[in-house]
N, C-alpha and C positions, 0 to 999 in steps of 0.2 A: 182581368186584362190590364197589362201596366200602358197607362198612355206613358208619352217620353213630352218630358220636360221642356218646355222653352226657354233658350237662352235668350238673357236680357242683353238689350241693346250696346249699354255701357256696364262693365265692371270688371271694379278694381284687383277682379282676383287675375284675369287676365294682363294687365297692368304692374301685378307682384310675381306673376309667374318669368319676366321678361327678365334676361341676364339686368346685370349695372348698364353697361353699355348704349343697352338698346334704349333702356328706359330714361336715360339722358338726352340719345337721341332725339325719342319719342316727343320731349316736352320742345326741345329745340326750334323742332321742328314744326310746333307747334304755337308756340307765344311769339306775337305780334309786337315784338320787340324794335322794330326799323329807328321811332322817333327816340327812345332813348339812346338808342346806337347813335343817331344826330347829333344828340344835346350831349352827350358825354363825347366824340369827337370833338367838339369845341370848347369845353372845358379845360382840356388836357395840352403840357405844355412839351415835357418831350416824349418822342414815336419810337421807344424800345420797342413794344411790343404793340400788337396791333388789339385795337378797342373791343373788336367781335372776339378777338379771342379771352380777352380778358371777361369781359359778359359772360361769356358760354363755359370758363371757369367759374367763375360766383355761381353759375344758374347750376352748373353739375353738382357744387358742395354743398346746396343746398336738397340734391336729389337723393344724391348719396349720404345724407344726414350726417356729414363731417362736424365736429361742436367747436372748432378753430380753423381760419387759415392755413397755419403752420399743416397740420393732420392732410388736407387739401392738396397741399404746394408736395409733401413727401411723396402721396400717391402718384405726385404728376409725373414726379421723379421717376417714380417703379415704371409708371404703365405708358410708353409709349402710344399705345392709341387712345387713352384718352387724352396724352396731348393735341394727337392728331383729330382727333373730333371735335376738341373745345378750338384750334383753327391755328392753334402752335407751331414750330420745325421741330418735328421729332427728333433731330441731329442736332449738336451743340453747333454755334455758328461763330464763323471768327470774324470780330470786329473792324472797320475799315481801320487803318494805321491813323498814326498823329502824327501831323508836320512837326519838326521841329527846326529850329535854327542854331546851327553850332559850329564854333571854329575851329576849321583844319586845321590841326595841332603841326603839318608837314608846310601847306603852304603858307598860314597864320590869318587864314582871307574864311568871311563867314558864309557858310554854305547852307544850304533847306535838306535836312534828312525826314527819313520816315521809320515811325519808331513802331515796328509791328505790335501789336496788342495781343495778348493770352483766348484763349478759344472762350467762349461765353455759354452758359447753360441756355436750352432753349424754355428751362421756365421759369419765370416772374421770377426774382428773391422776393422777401416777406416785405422790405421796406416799397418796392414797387407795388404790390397786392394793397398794401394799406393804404397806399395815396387813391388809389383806384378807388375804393369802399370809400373813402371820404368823397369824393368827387359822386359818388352813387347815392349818399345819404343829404349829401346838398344838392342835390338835383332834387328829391325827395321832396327835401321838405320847402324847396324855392317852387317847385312845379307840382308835385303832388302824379308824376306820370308810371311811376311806378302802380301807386296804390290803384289810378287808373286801370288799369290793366282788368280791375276784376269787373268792372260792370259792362267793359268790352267783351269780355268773353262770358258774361251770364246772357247778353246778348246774344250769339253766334250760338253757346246750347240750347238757349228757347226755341232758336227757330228749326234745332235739330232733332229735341227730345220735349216733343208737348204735353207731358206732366212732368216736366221740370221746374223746382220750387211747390209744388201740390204739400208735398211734404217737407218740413220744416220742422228743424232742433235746435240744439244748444249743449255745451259747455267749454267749462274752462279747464287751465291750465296754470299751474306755476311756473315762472321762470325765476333761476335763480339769481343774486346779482353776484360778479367777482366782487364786491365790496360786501365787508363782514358785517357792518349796518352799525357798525361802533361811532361814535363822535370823534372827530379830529381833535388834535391837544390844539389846544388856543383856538379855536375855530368852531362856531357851533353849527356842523353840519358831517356829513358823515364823505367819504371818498364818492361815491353817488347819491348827488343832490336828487336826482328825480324819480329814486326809489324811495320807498320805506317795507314796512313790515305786515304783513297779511297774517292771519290766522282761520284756519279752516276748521271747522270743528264738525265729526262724525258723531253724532247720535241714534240710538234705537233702541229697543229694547230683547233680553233676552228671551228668546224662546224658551231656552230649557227652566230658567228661573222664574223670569214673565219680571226682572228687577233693567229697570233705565241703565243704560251704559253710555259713555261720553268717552272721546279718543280727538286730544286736539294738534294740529299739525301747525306750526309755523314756522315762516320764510322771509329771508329781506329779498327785494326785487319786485317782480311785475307777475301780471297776469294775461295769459292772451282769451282774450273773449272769441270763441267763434260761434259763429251760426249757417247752418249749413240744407244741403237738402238730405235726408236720411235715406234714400230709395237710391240716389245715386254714388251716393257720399262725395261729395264734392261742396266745400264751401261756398255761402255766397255773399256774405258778409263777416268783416274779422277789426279785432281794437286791441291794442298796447295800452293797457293803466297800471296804474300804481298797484300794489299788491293789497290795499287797504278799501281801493273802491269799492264796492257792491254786484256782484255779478247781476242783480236782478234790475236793479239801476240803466246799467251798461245794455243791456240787453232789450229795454223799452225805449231808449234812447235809438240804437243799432234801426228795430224793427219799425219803429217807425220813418226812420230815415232812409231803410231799404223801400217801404210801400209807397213812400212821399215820391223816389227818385224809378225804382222799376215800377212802371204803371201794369206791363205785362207780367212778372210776378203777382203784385196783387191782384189782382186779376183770379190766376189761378189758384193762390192760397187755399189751404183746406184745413189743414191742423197742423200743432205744433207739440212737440214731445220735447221732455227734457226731465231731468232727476227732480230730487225732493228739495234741491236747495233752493231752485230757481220757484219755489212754492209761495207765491205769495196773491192777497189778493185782490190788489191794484192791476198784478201784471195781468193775473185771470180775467179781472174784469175789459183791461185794455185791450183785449187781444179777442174778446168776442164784440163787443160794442164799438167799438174803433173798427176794427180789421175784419170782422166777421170770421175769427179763425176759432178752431176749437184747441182747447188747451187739451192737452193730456200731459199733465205734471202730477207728477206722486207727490202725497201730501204730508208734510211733517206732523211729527208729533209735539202738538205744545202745551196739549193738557197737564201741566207738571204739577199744577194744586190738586193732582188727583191721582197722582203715583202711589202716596199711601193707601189710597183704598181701594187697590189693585185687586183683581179677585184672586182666587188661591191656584185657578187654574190656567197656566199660561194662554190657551188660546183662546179664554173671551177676551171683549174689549171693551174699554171704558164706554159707556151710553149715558145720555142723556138725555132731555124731552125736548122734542120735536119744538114746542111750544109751549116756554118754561111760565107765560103766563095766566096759564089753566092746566087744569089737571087733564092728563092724556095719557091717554097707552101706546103711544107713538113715540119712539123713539129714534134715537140718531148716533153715528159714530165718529169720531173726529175724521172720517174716510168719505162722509155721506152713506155708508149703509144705513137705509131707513127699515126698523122693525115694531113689528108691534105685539102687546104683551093681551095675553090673553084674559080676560077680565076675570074667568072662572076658574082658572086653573095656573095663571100666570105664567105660561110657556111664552117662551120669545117664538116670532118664526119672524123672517125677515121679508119682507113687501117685495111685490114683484112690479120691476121699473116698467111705463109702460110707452116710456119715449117721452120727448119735448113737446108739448104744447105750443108750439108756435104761436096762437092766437092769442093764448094769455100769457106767453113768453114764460110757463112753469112747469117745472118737472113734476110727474104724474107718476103714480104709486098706486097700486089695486091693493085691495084685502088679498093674505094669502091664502085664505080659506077658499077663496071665488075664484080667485085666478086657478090654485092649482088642486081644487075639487078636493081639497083636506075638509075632515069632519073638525068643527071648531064649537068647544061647549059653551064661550062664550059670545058666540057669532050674532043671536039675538041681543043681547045686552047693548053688544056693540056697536051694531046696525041702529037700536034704538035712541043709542046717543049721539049719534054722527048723523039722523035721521035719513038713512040710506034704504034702500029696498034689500032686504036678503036673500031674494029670488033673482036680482039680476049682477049686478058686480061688485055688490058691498059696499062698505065707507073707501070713496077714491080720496087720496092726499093729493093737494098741490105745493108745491115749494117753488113763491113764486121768485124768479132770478132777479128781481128788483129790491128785494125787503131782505134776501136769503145772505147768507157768509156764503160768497161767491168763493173764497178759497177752497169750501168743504163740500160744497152744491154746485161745482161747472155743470155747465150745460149738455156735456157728455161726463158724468157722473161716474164715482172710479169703481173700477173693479167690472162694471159690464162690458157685454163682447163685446162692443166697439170701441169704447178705452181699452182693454186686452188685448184689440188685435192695431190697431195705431201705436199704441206702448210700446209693442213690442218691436214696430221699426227702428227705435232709438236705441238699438241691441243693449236698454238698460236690463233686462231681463233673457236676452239673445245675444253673447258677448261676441259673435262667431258676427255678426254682421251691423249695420246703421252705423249713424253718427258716429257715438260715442268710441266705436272702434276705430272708425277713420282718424279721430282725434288723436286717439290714444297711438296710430300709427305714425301721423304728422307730428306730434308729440311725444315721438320716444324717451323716456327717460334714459338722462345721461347722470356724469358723474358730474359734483358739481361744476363749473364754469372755472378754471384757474386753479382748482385746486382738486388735486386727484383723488381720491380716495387711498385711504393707507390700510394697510394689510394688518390682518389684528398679527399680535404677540404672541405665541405659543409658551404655555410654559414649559419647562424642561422636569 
């Protein structure tokens, strides 16, 4: 029997599905924009064109992912209705005349003529658009009403979608800067003082060979840090830094100034998902003990004093003792897989998790012989040295989350169903949906910023 699927409340595929048009509309119509429309009316000194329409340009070029005004102002040109919807005259308009005062050449006596003026386009030129964006960027940064706007509307969704913020991610983004990041002659600063230079660097290893690979990317400009809910994909915290900051920095910084200010997000919090950069583990620990939230971050690889002694077959993985200050058959992965080797035979099998201990705040490990009814020829041995019963659950491990590497030991531990299925809302493993696509859609890559991309040379 197929049941049929239920549609969720909010999503963005219905939102993608919507002409340009509509989905201009749609946001228009929707952001509570009144008091800037106020404070930029009184900023502004002459009334070519009217404020609402000029806002409800900005807000379309940003919907329609235009990467300059100029790109902006030509569509406005082509498409009459979206003049007419950003609040424009679709029809070019002719300007009132100019007095003048000039003398009859016949009777020699000074007279007031009117000197008609040329037909006028009905949109912005580039030099009006720019005064505008300056007047929008000092409102910004004198009132801060812009940035405003997002904890108004994380507002208004709470009280519309009650597991909104439940789920929570991250990542970033490069932006590039029009400045090459060179130093000026005589000047020791570059054409953009408040950028510098980032480097990203991709690591992992290969599967086919089981040998470390490195792939590094670098950029002068900035970085957008966002943080967001992944169920709905809809941001709810976002920061401009330098491109040299620290995402993982940015990010402890962000979350806890989201839980200090929305009390009803934290509140709902539950887990938080994000790639292997944001791995670190300050943030891990911050984000259970602070916030009560569960990490699910994938875990780097920094065992690198241990790359030579890689095994031959790509898919083990490096181990080590559980408990490097005694001797043990427990061991561990840079992942937290916890396994244990078998005293008589020395077979790895891997320990089966048995949840969080609450009461001793540690993660809990059964024998895999007990848990999953395997014959084990060193079970006695084992039993006898962990002084365990072999008739009921075997030697149990604790790894307690006080004493433990919190980056390697979170609390929801990697690789089990419950980090597998929270993961996977971060579509870092599902790219078809979560955060990281929303990102990656509000983040379209373009070509650089000012400077186009040039066409390779064919030879002849």
């Amino acid at each position: 029997m197929t049941m049929p699927q239920s549609k969720p409340l909010f999503s963005w595929d219905d939102v993608d599905a919507l002409p340009d048009l509509q989905r201009v509309r749609f946001v228009l119509d929707h952001l509570p924009d009144q008091d800037i429309i106020a404070a930029l009316s009184g900023m502004r000194g002459r009334n070519d064109f009217p404020v609402r329409a000029m806002w409800n340009a900005l807000v379309a070029g940003i919907v329609l992912q235009h990467p300059t005004a100029a790109t902006l102002l030509r569509e406005m040109r082509r498409s009459p209705a979206l003049l007419e919807l950003c609040g424009f005259e679709a029809l070019p308009r002719q300007s009132a005349p100019v007095a003048q005062i000039r003398r009859n050449p016949d009777t020699g006596r000074m007279e007031r003529t009117e000197k008609p003026q040329p037909m006028r386009s009905p949109v912005p030129n580039a030099w009006a658009f720019s005064r505008f964006m300056a007047n929008v960027v000092q409102l910004e940064l004198r009132q801060k009403m812009i940035s405003n706007l997002v904890p108004r509307l994380h507002r208004e969704l709470m009280k519309v979608l009650p597991d909104y913020g439940r789920f929570l991610g991250a990542d970033g983004k490069a932006i590039r800067s029009h400045s090459s990041g060179r130093t000026l002659k005589g000047k020791n600063r570059t054409s953009d003082p408040d950028a510098d230079r980032g480097v990203h660097a991709h690591r992992g290893v290969s599967k086919r060979t089981g040998k470390p690979w490195e792939r590094i990317m670098s950029w002068f400009g900035y970085k957008v840090h966002l943080s967001g809910d992944t169920l709905y994909e809809i941001p709810v915290s976002f920061s401009v830094e330098k491109a040299s900051v620290s995402e993982r920095t940015v990010l402890m910084r962000d979350l806890a100034a989201l839980m200090r200010d929305e009390p009803t997000m934290a509140e709902r919090r539950d887990e938080f998902s994000a790639d292997r950069g944001y791995d670190q583990e300050e943030l891990k620990r911050m984000l259970w003990d602070a916030h009560d939230i569960r990490p699910l971050i994938d875990v780097r690889m920094l065992w690198r004093a241990d790359w030579d002694a890689l095994p031959t077959q790509p898919s083990e993985h490096l181990m080590r003792p559980l408990d490097p200050s005694k001797a043990d058959n427990v061991l561990h992965t840079e992942q937290g897989h916890v396994s244990c080797r078998c005293p008589a035979t020395g077979t790895m099998r891997p320990m089966a998790f048995h949840g969080l201990d609450a009461r001793r705040d540690a993660l809990k490990h059964l024998c895999p012989a007990a848990a999953y009814d395997l014959k084990c020829e060193g079970g006695a041995a084992c039993c006898a040295n962990a002084g365990a019963d072999p008739n009921k659950m075997g030697p149990t491990r604790r790894i307690s989350l006080k004493q433990a590497n919190r980056r390697i030991f979170p609390p929801t531990p990697h690789g089990t169903r419950a980090w597998k299925k929270g993961y996977a809302k971060s579509a870092l493993s599902k790219p078809a949906s979560g955060l990281r696509s929303a990102a990656r859609r509000a983040n379209r890559r373009n070509p650089r910023p000012g400077r186009p991309e040039q066409a390779k040379k064919r030879r002849r």
